[in-house]
Backbone bond lengths (Angstrom), bond angles and torsions (degrees), N, CA, C in turn:
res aa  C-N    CA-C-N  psi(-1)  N-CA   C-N-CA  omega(-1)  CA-C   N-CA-C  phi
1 X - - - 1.447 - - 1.536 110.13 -
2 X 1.827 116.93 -48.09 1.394 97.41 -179.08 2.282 126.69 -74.02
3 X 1.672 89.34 11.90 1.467 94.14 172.05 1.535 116.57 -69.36
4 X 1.486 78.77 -50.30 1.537 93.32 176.12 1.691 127.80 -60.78
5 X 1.391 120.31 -42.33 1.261 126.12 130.64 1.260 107.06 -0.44
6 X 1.420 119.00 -102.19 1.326 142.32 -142.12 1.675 100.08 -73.50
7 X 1.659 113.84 -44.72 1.814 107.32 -166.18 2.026 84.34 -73.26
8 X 1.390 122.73 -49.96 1.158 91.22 -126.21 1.888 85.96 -100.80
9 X 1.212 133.36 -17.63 0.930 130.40 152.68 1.433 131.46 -71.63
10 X 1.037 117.53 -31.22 1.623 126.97 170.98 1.252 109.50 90.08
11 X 1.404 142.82 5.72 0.907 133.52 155.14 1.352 137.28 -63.49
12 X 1.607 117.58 132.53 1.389 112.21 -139.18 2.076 89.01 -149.46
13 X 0.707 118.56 143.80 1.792 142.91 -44.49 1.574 109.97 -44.54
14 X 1.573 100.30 128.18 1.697 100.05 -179.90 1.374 90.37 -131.48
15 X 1.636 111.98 138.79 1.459 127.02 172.48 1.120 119.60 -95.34
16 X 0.898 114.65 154.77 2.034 105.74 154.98 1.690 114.38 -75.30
17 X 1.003 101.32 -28.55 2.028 85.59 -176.93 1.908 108.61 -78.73
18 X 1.465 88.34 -29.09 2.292 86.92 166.20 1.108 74.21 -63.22
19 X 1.313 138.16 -94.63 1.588 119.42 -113.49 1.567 115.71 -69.20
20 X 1.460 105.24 -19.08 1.341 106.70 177.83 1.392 123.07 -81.50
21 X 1.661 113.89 -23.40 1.451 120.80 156.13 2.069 110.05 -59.03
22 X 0.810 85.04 -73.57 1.662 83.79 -166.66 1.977 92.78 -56.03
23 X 1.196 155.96 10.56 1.573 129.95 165.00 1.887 80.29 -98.99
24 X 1.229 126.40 -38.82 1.259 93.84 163.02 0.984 171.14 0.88
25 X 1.587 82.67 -82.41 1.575 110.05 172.90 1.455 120.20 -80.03
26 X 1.251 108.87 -37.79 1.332 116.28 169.70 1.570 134.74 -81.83
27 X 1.280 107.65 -7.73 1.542 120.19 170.21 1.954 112.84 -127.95
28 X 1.171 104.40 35.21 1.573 120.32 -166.75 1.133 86.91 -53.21
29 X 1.867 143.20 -77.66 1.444 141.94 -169.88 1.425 114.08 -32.60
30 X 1.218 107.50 -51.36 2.202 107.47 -170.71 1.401 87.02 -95.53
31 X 1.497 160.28 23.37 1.120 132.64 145.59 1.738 110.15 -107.48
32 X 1.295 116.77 10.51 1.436 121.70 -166.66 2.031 100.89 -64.60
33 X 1.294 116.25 -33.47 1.377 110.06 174.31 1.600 113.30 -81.00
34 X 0.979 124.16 4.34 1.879 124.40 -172.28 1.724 78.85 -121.27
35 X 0.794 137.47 37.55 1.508 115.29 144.84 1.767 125.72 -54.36
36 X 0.988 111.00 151.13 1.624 105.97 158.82 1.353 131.26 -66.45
37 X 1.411 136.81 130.77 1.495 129.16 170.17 1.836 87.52 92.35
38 X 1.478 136.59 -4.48 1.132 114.33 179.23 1.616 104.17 -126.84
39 X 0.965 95.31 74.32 1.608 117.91 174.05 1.486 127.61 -69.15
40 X 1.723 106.85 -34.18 1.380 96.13 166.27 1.594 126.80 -87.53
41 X 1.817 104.93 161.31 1.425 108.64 172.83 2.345 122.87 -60.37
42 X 0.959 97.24 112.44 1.343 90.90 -176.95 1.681 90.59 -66.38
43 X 1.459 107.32 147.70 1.082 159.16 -166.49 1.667 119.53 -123.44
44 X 1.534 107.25 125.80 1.365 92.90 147.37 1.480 146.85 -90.79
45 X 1.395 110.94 -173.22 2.205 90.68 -162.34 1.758 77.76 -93.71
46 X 1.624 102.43 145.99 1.086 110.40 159.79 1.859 123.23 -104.57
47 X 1.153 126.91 115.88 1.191 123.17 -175.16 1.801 114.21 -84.25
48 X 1.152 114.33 146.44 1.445 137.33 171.48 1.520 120.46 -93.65
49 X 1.403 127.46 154.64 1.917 95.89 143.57 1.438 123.57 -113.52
50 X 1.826 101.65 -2.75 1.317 88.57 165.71 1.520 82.58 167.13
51 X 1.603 118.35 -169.45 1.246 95.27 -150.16 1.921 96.08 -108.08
52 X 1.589 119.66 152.84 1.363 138.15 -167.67 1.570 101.63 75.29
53 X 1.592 122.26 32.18 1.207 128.51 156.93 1.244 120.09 -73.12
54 X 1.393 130.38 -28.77 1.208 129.00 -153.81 1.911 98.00 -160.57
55 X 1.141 108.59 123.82 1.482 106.23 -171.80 1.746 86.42 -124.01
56 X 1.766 100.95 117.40 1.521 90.58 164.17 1.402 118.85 -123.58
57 X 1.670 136.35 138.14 1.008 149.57 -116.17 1.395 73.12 -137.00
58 X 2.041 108.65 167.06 1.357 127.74 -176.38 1.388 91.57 168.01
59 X 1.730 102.86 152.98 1.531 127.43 167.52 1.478 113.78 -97.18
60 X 1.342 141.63 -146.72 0.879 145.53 -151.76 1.388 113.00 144.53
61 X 1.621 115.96 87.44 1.571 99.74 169.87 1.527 100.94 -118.63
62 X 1.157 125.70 83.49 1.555 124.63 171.38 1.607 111.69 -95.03
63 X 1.333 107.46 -33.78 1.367 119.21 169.47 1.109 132.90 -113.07
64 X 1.743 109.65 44.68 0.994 118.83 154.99 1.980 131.11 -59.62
65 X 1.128 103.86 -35.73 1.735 114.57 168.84 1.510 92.56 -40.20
66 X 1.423 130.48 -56.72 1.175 99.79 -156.61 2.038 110.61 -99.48
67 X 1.524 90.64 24.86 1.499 85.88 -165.36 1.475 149.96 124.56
68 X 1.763 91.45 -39.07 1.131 97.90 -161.56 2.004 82.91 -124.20
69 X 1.620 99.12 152.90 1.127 134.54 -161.43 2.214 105.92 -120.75
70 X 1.315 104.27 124.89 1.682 109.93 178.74 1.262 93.22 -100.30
71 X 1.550 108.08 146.62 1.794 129.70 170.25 1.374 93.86 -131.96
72 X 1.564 133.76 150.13 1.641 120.02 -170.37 2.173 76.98 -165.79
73 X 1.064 80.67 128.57 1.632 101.02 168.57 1.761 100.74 -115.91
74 X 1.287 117.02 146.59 1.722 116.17 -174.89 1.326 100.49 -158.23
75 X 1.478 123.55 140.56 1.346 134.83 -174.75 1.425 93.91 -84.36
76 X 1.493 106.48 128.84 1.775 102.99 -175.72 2.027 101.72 -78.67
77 X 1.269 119.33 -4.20 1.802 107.20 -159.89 1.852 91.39 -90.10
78 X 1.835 92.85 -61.63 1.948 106.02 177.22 1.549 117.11 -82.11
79 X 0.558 129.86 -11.21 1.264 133.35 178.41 1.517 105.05 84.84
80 X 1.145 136.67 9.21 1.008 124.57 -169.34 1.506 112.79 -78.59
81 X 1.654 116.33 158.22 1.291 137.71 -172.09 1.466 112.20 -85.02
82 X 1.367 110.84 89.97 1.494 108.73 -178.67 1.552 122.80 -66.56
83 X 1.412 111.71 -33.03 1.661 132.16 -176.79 1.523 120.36 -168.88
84 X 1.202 117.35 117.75 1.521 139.87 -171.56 1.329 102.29 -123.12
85 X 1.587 121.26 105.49 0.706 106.79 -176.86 1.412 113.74 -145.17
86 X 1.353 137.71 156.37 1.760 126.47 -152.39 1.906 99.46 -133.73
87 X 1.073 106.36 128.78 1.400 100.45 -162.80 1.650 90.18 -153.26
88 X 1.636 116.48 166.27 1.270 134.06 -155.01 1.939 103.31 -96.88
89 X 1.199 102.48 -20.61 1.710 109.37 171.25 1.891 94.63 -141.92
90 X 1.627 110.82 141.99 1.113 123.24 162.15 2.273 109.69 -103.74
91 X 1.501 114.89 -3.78 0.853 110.48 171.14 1.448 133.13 -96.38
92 X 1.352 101.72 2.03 1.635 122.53 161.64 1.632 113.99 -28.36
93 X 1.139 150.56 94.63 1.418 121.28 161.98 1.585 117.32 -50.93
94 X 1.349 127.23 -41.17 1.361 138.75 173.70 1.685 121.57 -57.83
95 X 1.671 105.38 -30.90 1.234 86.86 168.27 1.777 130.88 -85.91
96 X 1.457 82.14 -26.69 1.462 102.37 166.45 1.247 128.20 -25.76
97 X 1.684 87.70 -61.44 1.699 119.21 -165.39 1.412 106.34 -90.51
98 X 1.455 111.40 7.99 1.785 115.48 156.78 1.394 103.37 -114.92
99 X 0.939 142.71 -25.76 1.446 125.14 137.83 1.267 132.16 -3.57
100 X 1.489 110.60 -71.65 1.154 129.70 -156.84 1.379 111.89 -98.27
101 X 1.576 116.93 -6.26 1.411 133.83 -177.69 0.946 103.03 -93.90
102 X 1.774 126.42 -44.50 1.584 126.68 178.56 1.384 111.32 -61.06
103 X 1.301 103.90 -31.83 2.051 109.08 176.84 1.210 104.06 -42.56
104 X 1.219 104.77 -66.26 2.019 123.43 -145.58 1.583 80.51 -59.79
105 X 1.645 115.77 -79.27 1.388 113.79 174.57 1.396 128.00 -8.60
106 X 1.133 123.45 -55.21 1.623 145.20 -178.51 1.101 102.70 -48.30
107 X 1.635 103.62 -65.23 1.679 114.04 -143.19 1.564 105.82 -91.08
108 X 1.400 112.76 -30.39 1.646 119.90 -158.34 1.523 103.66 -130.75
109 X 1.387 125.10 -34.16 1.669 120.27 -179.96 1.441 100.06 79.34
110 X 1.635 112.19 62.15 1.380 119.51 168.14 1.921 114.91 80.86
111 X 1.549 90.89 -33.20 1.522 74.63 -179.03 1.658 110.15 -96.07
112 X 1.076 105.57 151.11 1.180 125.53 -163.87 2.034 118.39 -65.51
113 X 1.205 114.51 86.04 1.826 108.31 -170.83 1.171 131.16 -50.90
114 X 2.002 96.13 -44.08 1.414 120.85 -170.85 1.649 129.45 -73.32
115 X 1.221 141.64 145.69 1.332 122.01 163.33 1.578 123.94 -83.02
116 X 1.474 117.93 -60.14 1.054 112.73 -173.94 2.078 106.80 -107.54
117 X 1.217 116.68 -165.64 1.603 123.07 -165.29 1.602 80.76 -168.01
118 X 1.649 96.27 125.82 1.369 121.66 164.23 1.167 100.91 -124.24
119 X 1.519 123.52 141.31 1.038 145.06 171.41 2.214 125.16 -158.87
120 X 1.379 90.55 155.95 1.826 83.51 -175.12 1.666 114.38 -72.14
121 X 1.057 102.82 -159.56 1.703 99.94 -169.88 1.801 98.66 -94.26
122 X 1.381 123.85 23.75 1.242 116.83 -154.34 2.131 95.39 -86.45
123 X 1.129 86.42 147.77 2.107 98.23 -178.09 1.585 97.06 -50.97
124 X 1.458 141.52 -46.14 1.460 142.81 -144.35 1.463 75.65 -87.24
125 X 1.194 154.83 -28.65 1.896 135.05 -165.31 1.674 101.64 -94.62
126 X 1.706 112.33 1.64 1.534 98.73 175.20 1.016 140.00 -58.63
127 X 1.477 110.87 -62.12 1.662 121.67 140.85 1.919 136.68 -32.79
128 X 1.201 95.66 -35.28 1.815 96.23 157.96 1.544 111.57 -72.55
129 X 1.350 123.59 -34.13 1.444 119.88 173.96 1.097 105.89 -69.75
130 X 0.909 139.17 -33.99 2.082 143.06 -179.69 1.530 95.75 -68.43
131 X 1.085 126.53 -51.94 1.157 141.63 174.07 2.047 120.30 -37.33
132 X 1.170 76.62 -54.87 1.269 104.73 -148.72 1.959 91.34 -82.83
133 X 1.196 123.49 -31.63 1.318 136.96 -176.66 1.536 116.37 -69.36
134 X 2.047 97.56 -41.60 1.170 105.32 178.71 1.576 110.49 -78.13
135 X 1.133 121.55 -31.27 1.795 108.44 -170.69 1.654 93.89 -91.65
136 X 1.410 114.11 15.89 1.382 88.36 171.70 1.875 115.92 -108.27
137 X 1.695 86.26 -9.52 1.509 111.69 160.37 1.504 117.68 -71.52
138 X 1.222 122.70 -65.82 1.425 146.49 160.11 1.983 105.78 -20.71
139 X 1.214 100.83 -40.71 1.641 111.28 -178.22 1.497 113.85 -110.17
140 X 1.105 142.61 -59.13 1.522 128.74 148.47 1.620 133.48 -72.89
141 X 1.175 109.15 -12.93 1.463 106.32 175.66 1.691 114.76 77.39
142 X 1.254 105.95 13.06 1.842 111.02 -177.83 1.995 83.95 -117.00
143 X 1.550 87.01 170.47 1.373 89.70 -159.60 1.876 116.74 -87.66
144 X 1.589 99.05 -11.70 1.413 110.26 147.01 1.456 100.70 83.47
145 X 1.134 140.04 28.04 1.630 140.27 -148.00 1.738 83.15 -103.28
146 X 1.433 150.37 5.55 1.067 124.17 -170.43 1.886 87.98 -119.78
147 X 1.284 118.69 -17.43 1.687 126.60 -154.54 1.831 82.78 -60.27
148 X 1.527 124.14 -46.23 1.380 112.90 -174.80 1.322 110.55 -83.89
149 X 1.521 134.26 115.28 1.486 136.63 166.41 1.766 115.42 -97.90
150 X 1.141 84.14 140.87 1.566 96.28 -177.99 1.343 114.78 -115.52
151 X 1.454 126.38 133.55 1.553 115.65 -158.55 2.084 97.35 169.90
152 X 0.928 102.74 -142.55 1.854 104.98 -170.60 1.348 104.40 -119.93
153 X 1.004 108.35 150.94 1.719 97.67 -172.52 1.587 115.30 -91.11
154 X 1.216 89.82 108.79 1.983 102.49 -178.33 1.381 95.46 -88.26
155 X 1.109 95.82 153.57 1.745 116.81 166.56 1.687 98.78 -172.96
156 X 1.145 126.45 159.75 1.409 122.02 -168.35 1.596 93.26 -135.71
C-alpha cells in the first residue's frame, strides 16, 4: 500500500509503518478481525446438557482417490468417539444406517441413550433420520420430528 502511496500519489518520503498507522486509524471497525496476536476464527459457544445429549454424525470423503470413505459418530458434550468407521462408499444410506445401529447396539443394547442427532443435509443421513424419529416415538410416544437436527457439524 505505501508503494502505491508514493508511485501513484507522489508523496515522498512514505513508509509503511505511517501508512499502516493512519489505515488504522481510519478503518479501525473493518480491520478489528486482522489484529495482531488474534489469529484465531471467533467462534460461537456451543452449549451441551450433558453428555449422550447430542450425537453428531458426518462423512468424510478426502480419501476417496484411494478408495476408502470416513463415517465418524461423536458425542457433542465429551467429545468422545462413538463410531469411526472406514468403508468402500460413504454414500450408502444402508451403510450409514448400520453405522449408527451398531452404535446404539454397542453403547445401550437397543435402547436408545441419546436425545437429539445432528447431522448435514447429506442423502446417506436420510435413513438415520427415519430412524432416528421412530425410536424416538417408540420411547416417548410424541412424534419426535425435532430429535433429528440438520445443520453443520459442530463439535468443539
Amino acid at each position: 500500500m505505501h508503494k502505491r502511496v508514493r508511485d501513484v500519489r507522489g508523496i515522498q518520503p512514505c513508509y509503511r509503518n505511517d501508512v499502516a498507522m493512519i489505515i488504522r486509524e481510519l478503518y479501525a471497525s473493518g480491520l478489528g478481525g486482522r489484529c495482531p496476536g488474534k489469529k484465531r476464527i471467533e467462534r460461537g459457544n456451543y452449549v451441551s446438557h450433558g453428555p449422550n445429549y447430542t450425537w453428531h454424525i458426518d462423512g468424510n470423503d478426502k480419501l476417496k482417490f484411494f478408495g476408502v470413505w470416513v463415517h465418524l459418530g461423536i458425542d457433542g458434550f465429551s467429545q468422545k468417539i462413538i463410531w469411526l468407521k472406514a468403508g468402500t462408499s460413504n454414500r450408502q444410506q444402508t451403510f450409514v444406517a448400520r453405522y449408527f445401529f451398531d452404535a446404539i447396539q454397542e453403547h445401550s443394547g437397543y435402547r436408545r441413550i441419546y436425545r437429539f442427532i445432528r447431522a448435514d443435509r447429506g442423502k446417506e443421513n436420510l435413513l438415520i433420520g427415519q430412524m432416528q424419529v421412530v425410536f424416538h416415538f417408540q420411547e416417548s410416544g410424541d412424534q419426535g420430528r425435532d430429535s433429528f437436527r440438520v445443520g453443520s457439524f459442530i463439535y468443539v
